[in-house]
Phi, psi and omega in degrees: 000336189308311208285337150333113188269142180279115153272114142263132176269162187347296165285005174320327225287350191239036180291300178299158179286167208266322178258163188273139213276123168010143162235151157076222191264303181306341186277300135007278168332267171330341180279288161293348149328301182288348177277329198256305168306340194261002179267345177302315155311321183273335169293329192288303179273347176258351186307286175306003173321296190313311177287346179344304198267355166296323187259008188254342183282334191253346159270020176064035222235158194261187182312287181326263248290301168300344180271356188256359182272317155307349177273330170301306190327294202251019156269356144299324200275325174277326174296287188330308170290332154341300203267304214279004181291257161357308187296321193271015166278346198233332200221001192111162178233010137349273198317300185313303165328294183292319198281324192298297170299009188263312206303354171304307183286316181271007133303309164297311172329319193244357141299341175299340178258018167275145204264007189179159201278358151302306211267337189281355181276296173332309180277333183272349171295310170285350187295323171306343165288294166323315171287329182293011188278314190274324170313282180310313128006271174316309179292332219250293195316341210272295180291357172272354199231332206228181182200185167073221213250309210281011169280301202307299196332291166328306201278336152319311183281317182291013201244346157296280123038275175260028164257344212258296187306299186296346145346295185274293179313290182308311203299309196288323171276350184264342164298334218265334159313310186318308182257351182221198182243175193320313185304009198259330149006273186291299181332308174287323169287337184277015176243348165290296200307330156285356184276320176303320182274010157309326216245339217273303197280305205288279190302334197250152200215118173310129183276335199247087208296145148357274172271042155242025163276138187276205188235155211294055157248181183273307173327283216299315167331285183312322183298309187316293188316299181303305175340299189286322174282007180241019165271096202281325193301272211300336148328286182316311165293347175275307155329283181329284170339284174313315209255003129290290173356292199287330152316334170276331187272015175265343178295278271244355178251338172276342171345289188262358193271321173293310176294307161308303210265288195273305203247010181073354200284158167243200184329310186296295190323320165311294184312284171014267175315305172314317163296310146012280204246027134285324176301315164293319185285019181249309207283347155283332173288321185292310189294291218331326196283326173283348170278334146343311206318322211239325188265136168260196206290324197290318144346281169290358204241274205305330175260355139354277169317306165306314151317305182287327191284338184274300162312312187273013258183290197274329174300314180277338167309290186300272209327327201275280198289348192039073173280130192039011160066224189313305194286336175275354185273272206315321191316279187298318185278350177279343151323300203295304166344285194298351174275338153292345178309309182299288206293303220281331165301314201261242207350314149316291172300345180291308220262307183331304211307329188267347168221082168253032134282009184202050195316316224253340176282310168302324191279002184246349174273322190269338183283350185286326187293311198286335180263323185296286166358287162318315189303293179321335184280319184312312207263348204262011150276345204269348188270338202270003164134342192071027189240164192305341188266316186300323179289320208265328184299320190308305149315340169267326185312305157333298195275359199269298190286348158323302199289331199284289198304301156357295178304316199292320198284014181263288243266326164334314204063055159218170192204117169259042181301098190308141186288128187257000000 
């Protein structure tokens, strides 16, 4: 793949940032501040991971039914970057932030009051609007400040973030279970969601100077947008992107219903597990940063794919004959996970890397393919039984045509290999 010749097309040429990029404890700073804000999403969809089978018992709602209220999430999470991506292009990315994150908190809040699975599939679409401020947000800001080897770094570390959460998020909702009912959920994400935005107003320093904002029409917004979809490297890395995305979300919507249901376990046990393969996917985002050192990101994405797919290959062997009960289940699927550890940091940076001039339009086009996608995926496990075969096809599917789109921008002769 190395012999690949690099195309930057055009809008690339304002690819690096305008300021000199963090060093030191400011750079450190920066990280975690976005690291704290990009946590708000993966807490908006794994906290109620537990409850799942609780709230469909007490709304009177079938599996499939409870499982389309993760699909409002995170077709909030993708519709949400649309508008605030272009928007924080245009006014900064302060505001979008702040307004995005109240609307989080005041989402939650009347999830607590919902009386049926219509109105909480509705309020978690906003809540998913809301999170998606910080998510978009985050990325843009990433790309405003860093560039290159040391953007993929950055998005690594933020990829701890979002491994460290989903971690946390079950475990923090079956406590939260213990002593209350699903609804004590929304209550901890709306007293997170004001800690954030605490950190939001305070804590975050505007990336995006004046006169590097675009102007406030609507034409000029729809052009950016045609840019980007008549760009093939980036579509195809945007692709690349989603449709790992939808492998983790095929974990994270089948989960708890398998693990729980199917393999017995219960609330507590469930987090547990469910961390097991945050762990890979942590502890693969963290090596990415040394195989930067060697590799370059399109490198590591490609044997990454090849990996998850060889793995989710062996996951659907077992899960289909029930081959090793629990552990066979698990063994492969913390594979496939951790091969995603790899994917979901480069694949991102890849396709950023070619437009940092309209950082916050790209990064919000790429984050709607990953969440939107993730909607579509979410509910087709729950259609194809809500069982270990159902999960693993989906997940093999995912990392197989990932690997397919991947192949095409190689074989084309184009590369959205970032400039080092």
């Amino acid at each position: 793949m190395d012999n690949v010749a690099v195309q930057s097309p055009p809008a690339a040429r304002d690819a690096r940032p305008a300021a000199k990029e963090p060093t030191g404890f400011d750079r450190f700073r920066v990280i975690v501040v976005l690291g704290a804000l990009i946590a708000l999403g993966p807490l908006t969809i794994d906290m109620y991971l537990p409850a799942l089978p609780a709230i469909g018992n007490e709304l009177a709602a079938s599996a499939s039914t409870v499982q389309l209220t993760l699909t409002g999430t995170l077709l909030g999470l993708g519709i949400g970057q649309l508008l605030i991506g272009p928007f924080s292009d245009i006014v900064g990315r302060r505001l979008p932030l702040i307004i995005g994150t109240a609307l989080h908190i005041l989402a939650s809040v009347a999830c607590l009051f919902a009386p049926n699975i219509a109105v909480l599939g509705t309020l978690r679409t906003l809540q998913g609007v809301g999170a998606a401020a910080a998510m978009v947000v985050a990325l843009a800001v990433v790309r405003d400040l860093f560039s290159g080897r040391a953007a993929a770094t950055a998005l690594s570390r933020l990829m701890l973030v979002m491994g460290v959460a989903p971690i946390l998020a079950p475990s923090l909702g079956g406590a939260i279970l213990l002593t209350g009912s699903w609804r004590g959920v929304f209550g901890a994400l709306a007293i997170i969601g004001a800690v954030l935005l605490v950190v939001a107003i305070f804590a975050l320093k505007e990336s995006l100077p004046p006169e590097r904002r675009q102007a406030a029409q609507f034409r000029p917004v729809l052009r950016t947008y045609r840019q980007l979809i008549t760009d093939r490297d980036f579509v195809l890395l945007a692709i690349v992107a989603a449709l790992a995305m939808s492998a983790l979300f095929s974990y994270i919507s089948g989960s708890s219903f398998v693990l729980q249901e199917q393999f017995g376990l219960d609330q507590q046990a469930f987090g547990l597990v469910f961390g097991v393969g945050a762990v890979a996917l942590i502890g693969a985002s963290q090596f990415n940063v040394v195989l930067l050192n060697r590799y370059s990101p399109k490198q590591i994405v490609f044997a990454a794919l090849v990996a998850a797919t060889v793995a989710g290959l062996i996951l659907t062997a077992l899960t289909t004959t029930g081959t090793g009960g629990l552990y066979g289940f698990i063994v492969p699927l913390w594979l496939v996970l951790g091969a995603m550890g790899f994917v979901l940091p480069n694949a991102p940076a890849l396709a950023l890397s070619r437009h940092g001039e309209a950082a916050g339009t790209a990064a919000a086009l790429l984050g709607a393919g990953q969440f939107g996608l993730g909607a579509l995926i979410a509910p087709l496990v729950g259609v194809l039984g809500n069982d270990g075969p159902a999960m693993a096809i989906t997940m093999t599917g995912g990392a197989a045509v990932a690997l397919l789109a991947l192949g095409v921008v190689v074989r084309l002769g184009g590369t959205a290999e970032p400039a080092v």
